[in-house]
C-alpha positions as CSV (number, residue, x, y, z in Angstrom):
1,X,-16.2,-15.6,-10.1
2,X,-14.2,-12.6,-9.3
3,X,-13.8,-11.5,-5.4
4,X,-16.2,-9.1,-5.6
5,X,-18.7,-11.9,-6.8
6,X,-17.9,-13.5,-4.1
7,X,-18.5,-11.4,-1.4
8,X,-22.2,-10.2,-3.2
9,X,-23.0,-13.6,-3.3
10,X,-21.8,-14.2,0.3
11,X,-23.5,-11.0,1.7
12,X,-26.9,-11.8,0.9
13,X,-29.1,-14.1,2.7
14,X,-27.7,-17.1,0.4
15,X,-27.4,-20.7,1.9
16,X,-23.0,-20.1,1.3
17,X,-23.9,-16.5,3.1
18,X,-25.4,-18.5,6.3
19,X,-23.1,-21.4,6.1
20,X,-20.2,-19.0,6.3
21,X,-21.8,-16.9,8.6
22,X,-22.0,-20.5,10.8
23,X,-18.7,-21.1,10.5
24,X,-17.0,-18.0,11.5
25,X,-19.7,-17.6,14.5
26,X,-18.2,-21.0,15.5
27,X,-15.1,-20.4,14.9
28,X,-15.0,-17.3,17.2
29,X,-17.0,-19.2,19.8
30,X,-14.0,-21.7,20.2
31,X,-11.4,-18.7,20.1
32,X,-13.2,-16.8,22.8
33,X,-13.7,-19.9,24.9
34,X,-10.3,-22.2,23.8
35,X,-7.8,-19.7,22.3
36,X,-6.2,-19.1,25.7
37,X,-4.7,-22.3,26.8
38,X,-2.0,-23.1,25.1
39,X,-2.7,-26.6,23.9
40,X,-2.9,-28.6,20.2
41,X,-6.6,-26.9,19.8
42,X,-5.3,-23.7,20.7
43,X,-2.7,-23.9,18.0
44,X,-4.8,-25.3,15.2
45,X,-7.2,-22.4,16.3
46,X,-4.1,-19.8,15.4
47,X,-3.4,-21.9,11.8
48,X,-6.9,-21.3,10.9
49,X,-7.0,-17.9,11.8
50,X,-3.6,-17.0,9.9
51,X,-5.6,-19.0,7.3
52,X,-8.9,-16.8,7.6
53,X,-6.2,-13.5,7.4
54,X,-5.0,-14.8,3.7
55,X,-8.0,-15.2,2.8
56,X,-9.8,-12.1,3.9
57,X,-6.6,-10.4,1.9
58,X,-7.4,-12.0,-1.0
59,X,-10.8,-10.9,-1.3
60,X,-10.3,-7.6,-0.2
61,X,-7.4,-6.5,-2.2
62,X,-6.9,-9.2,-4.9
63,X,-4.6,-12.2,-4.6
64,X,-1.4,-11.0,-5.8
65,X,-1.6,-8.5,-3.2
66,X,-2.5,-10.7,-0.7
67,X,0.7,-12.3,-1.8
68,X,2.6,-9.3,-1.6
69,X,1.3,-8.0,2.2
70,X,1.9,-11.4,3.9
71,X,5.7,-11.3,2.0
72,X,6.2,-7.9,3.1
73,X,5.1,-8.6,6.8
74,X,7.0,-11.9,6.8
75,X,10.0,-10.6,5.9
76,X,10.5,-7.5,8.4
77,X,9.3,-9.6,10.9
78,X,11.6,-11.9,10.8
79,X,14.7,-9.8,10.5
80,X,13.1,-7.4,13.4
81,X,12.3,-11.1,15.8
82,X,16.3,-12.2,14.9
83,X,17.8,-9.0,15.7
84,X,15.8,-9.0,19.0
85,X,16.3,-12.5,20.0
86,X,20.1,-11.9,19.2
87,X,20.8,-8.4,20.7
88,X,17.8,-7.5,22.8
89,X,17.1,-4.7,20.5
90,X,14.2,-3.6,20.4
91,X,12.0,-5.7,22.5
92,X,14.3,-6.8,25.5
93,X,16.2,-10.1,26.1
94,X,14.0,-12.9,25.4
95,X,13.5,-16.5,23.6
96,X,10.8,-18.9,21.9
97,X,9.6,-22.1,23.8
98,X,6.6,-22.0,21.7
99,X,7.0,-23.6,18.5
100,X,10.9,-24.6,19.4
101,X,10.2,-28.1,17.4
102,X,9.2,-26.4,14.4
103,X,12.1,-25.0,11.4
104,X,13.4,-21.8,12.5
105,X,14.1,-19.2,10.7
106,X,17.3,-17.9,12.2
107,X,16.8,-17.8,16.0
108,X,12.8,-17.7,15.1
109,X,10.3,-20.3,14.8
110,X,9.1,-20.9,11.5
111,X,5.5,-20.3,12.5
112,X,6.2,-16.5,14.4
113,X,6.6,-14.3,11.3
114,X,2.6,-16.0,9.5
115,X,1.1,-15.4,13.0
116,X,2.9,-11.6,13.1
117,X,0.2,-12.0,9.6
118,X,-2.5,-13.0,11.1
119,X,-3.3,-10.1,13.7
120,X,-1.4,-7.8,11.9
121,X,-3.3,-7.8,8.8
122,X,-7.1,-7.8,10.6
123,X,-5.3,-4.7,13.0
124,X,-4.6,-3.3,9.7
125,X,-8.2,-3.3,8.6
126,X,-9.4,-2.3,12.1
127,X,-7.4,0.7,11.8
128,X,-8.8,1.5,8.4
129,X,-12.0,1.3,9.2
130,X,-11.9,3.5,12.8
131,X,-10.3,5.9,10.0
132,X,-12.9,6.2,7.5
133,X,-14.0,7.9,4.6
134,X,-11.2,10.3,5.6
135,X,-9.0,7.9,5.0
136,X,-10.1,6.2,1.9
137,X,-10.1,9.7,0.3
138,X,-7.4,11.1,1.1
139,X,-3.8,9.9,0.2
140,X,-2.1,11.2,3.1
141,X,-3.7,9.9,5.4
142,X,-2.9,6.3,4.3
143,X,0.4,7.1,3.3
144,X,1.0,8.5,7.1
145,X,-1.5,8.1,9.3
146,X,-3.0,4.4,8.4
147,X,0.5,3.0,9.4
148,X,0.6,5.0,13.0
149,X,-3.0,3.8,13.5
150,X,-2.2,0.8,12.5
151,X,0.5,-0.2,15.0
152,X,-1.1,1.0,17.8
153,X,-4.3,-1.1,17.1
154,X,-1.6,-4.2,16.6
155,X,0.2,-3.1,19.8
156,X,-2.7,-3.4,21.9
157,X,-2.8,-7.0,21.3
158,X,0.6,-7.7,22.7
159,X,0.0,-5.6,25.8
160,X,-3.0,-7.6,26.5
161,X,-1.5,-10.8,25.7
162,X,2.1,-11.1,26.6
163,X,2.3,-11.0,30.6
164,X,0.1,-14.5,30.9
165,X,1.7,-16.0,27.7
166,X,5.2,-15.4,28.8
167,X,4.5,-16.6,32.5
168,X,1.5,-18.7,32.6
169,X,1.9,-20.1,29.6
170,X,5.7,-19.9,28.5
171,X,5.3,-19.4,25.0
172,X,8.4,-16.9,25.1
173,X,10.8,-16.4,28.2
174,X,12.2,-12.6,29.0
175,X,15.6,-13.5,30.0
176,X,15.5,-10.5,32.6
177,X,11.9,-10.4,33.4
178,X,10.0,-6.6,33.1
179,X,7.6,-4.5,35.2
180,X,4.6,-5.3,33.7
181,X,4.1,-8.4,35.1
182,X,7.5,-10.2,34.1
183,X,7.4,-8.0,30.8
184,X,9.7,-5.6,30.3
185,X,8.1,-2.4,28.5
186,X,11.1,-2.0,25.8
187,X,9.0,-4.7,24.3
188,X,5.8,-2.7,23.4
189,X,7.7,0.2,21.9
190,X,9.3,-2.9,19.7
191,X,6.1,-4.2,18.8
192,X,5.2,-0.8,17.9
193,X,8.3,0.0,15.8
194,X,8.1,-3.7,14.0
195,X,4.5,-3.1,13.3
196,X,5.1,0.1,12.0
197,X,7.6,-1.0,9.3
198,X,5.7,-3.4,8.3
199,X,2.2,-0.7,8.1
200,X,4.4,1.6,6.3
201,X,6.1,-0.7,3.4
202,X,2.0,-2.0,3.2
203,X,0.9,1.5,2.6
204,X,4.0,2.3,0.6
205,X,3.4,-0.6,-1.9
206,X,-0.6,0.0,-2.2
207,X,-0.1,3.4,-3.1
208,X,2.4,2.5,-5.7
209,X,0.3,-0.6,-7.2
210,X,-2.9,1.2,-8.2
211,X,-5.9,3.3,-6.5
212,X,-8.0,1.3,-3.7
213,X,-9.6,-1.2,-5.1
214,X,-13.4,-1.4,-5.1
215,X,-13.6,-4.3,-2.7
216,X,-12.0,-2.2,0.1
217,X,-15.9,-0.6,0.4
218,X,-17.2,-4.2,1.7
219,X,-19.2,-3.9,5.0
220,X,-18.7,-7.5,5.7
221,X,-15.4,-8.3,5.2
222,X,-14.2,-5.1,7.6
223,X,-17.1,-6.6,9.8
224,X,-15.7,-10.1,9.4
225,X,-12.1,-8.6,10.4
226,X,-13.4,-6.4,13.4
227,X,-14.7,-9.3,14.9
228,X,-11.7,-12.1,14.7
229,X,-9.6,-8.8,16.0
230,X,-12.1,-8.9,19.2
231,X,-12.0,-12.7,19.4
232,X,-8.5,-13.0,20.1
233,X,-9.0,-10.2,23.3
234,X,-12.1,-11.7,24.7
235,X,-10.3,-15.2,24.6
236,X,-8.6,-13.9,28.2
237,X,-12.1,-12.9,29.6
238,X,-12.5,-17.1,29.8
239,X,-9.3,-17.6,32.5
240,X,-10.5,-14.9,34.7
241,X,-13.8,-15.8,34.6
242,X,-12.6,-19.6,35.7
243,X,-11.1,-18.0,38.4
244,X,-7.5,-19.4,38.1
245,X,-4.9,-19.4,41.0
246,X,-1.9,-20.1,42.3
247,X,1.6,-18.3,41.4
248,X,3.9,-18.2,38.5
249,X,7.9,-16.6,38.7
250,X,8.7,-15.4,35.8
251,X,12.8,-16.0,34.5
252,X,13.8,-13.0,37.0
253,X,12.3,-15.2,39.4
254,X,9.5,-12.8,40.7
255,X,6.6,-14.0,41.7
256,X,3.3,-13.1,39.9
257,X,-0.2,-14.1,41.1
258,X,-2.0,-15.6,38.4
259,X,-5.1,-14.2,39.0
260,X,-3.8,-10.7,38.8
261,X,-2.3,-12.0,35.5
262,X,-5.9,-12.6,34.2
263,X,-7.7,-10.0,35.7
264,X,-4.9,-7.5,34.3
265,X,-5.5,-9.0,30.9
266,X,-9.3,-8.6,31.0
267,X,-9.1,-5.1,32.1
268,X,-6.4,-3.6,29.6
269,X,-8.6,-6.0,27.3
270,X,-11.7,-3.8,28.0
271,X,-10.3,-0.4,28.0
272,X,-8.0,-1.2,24.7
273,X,-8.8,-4.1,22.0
274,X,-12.3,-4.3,23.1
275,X,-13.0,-0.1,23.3
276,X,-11.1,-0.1,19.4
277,X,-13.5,-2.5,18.0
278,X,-16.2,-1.3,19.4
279,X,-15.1,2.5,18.1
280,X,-14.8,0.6,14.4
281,X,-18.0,-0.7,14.4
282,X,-19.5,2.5,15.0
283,X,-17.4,4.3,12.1
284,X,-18.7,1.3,10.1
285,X,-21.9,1.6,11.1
286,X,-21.8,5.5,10.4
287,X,-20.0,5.5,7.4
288,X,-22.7,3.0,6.0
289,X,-25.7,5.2,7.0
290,X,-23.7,8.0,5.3
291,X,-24.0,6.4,1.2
């Protein structure tokens, strides 16, 4: 059964339809309500979801492509994450503490450059789909403007995410600390550089293997995508809504209140990652009223 099989088969109302339907309504459940914390459940949570990412590439673009997008992404994140942790360029001065028992690659932990994967690859389809028909029609536009898209929809993540990871939870230290509640802000305009190259070799390499396939017109799987994208935001609405206190200094030894942390996170939640997938289930939505 070919992947487009597959994901007939799965759409309808089939008993593997529902099962799978189960399973990922599940498995967002325990993202939106576990994800946060970083504890052994929180990291089998992110190996399933870097998982569900190879997957969902495999069935939307075919699995030698698949193959080819996770190396691609892989590879320039890990030279992008050693040149940073080594010079400071171009996120800031920082380290790993999560994952430090694992293989590194370099200065980086093995399992940083398949989790750069994971979101980056369901960004890549949020971005496609707020993009459209437009997009799908026009080669420009993917050559140029999916990439650009892309990064900012991956960028939006890290801006929600990285103040309470790198204080609360320690995942990653900045040497110097940074404005943005202990974050310093050289490292969004490196997350949107190192998602960029990454976007642009994806779209570079697509154009050259062969005209979008037919399975890049499946409802679900950009559905599917949209949703684990929104899962991974509304995983901070559970912190502030347990009303967490206390303080936390970060390594510049400024003190942060961790309930600012998590209502800061909610909010740039809201007005970014959530507002984006809302905005590309409408285009879905739209362009599927449009055939």
């Amino acid at each position: 059964m070919t992947a487009q099989e597959t994901m007939k088969t799965v759409g309808r109302f089939s008993p593997l339809g529902m099962a799978l339907g189960i399973v990922i309504v599940v498995y967002l459940a325990l993202v939106v309500g576990f994800a946060w914390n970083p504890t052994p459940l929180a990291q089998a949570l992110a190996a399933i979801g870097i998982f569900a990412a190879v997957i969902h590439a495999g069935l939307f673009y075919g699995w030698k492509d698949a193959l080819a997008l996770f190396s691609i992404c892989v590879v320039i994140t890990f030279i992008v994450e050693n040149i940073g942790a080594a010079t400071g360029f171009p996120f800031g001065h920082y380290h790993f503490e999560v994952g430090s028992e694992l293989p590194h690659v370099g200065l980086i932990p093995v399992i940083v450059g398949p989790l750069w994967f994971g979101m980056g690859y369901f960004s890549w389809i949020v971005a496609g789909t707020l993009l459209g028909s437009a997009m799908v029609q026009n080669r420009k536009m993917k050559l140029v403007a999916l990439p650009i898209v892309a990064a900012f929809v991956m960028a939006q993540w890290d801006v929600v995410m990285d103040p309470p990871e790198s204080t609360i939870s320690k995942a990653w230290i900045w040497h110097d600390g940074g404005v943005h509640f202990g974050v310093p802000l050289s490292n969004y305009f490196g997350w949107l550089l190192t998602s960029w190259l990454f976007y642009q070799a994806f779209a570079v390499y697509l154009d050259r293997r062969r005209a979008i396939s037919a399975a890049e017109s499946g409802r679900v799987l950009k559905l599917v995508a949209i949703l684990l994208y929104l899962a991974s935001g509304l995983t901070h609405l559970t912190p502030w809504l347990a009303g967490q206190s206390g303080e936390v200094a970060d390594a510049a030894g400024h003190l942060w209140r961790i309930s600012d942390l998590r209502a800061s996170a909610t909010v740039t939640m809201l007005f970014t990652m959530f507002f984006t997938s809302m905005l590309a289930a409408l285009r879905l939505w739209t362009d599927s009223g449009n055939r």
